[in-house]
C-alpha positions as CSV (number, residue, x, y, z in Angstrom):
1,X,116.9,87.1,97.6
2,X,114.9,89.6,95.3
3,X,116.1,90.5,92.2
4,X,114.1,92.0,89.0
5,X,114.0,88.9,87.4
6,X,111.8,87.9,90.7
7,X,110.2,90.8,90.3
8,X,109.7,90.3,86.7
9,X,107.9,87.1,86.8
10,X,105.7,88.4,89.6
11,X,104.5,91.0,87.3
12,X,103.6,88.9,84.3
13,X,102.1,86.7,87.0
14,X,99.9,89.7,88.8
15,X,99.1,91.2,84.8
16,X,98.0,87.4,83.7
17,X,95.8,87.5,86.8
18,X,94.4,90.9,86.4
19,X,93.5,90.4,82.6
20,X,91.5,87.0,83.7
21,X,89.7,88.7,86.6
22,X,88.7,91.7,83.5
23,X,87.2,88.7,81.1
24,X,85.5,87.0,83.9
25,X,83.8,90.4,85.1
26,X,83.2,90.8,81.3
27,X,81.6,87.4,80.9
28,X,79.6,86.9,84.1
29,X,77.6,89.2,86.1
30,X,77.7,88.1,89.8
31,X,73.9,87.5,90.5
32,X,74.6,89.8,93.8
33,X,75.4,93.2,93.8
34,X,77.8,93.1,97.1
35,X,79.7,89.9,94.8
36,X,79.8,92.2,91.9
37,X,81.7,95.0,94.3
38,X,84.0,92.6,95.7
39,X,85.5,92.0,92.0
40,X,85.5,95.2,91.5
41,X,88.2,95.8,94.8
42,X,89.5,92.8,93.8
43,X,90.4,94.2,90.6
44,X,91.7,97.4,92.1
45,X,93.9,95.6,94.8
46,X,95.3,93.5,92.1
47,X,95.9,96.9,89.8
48,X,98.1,98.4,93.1
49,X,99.8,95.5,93.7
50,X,100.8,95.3,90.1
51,X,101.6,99.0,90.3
52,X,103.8,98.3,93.3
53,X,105.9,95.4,92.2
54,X,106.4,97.2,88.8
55,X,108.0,100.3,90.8
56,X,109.8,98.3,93.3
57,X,111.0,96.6,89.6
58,X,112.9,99.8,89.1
59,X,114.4,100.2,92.6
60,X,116.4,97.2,92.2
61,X,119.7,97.0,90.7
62,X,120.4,95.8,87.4
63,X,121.8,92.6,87.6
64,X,125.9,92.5,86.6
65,X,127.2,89.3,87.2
66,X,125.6,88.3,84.3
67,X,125.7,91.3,82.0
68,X,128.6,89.6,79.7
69,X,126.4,86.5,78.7
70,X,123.5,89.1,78.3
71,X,122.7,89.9,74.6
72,X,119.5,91.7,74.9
73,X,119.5,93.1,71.3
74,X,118.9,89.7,70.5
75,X,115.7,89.1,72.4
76,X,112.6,89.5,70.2
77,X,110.8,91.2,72.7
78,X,113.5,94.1,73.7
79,X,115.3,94.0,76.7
80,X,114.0,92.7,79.8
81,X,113.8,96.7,81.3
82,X,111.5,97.4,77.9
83,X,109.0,94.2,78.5
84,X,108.1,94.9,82.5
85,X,107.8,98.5,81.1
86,X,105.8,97.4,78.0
87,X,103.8,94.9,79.9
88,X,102.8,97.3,82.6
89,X,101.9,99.7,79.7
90,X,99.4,97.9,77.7
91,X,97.8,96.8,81.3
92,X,97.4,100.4,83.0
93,X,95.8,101.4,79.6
94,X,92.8,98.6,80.3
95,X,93.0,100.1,83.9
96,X,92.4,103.5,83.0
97,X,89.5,102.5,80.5
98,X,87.8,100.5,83.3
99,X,88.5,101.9,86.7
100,X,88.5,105.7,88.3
101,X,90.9,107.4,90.1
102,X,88.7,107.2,93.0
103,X,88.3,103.2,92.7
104,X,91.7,103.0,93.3
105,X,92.2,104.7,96.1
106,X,89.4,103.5,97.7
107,X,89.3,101.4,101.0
108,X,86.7,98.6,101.0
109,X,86.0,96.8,104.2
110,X,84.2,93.5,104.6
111,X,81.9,92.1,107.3
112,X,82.2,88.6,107.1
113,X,78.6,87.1,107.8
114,X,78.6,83.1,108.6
């Protein structure tokens, strides 16, 4: 079954992914143009579905079997609502830096050549 912690993880894992695909586009230049546009979408498909688990995030009910044992005043980093939010935040700022409107909602289609 989904929950948000699911949901949660997936984020961090999609954010994690998306920031490593930005440093590698940052750090090497594909020597092909058509390589260097793939990223690109690659980058904007990983951005949606991001976007997408972060929303379906806040669809899901908050989890109550466990609310008693849960203290999240005590967590360093807020409560787990707060660090999906914060995370998807600081990420949609690089986003917006890097990537148009018009990127995003772009459909990119591939001919597969072998």
């Amino acid at each position: 079954m989904v929950d948000r912690v699911h949901l949660d993880v997936l984020h961090a894992h999609l954010t994690a992914l998306h920031q490593l695909l930005d440093q590698l586009a940052e750090s090497a230049r594909p020597p092909h143009p058509a390589a260097g546009r793939h990223l690109a979408t690659a980058h904007a498909r990983l951005w949606q579905a991001t976007a997408e688990v972060h929303s379906a995030f806040h669809l899901l009910p908050a989890s109550t079997s466990d609310a008693s044992e849960c203290h999240p005043e005590r967590l360093p980093e807020g409560p787990p609502v707060l660090t999906i939010c914060q995370r998807h935040l600081a990420a949609g700022h690089i986003v917006r830096r890097k990537t148009t409107p018009t990127d995003l909602n772009r459909t990119h289609t591939t001919a597969c050549v072998r």
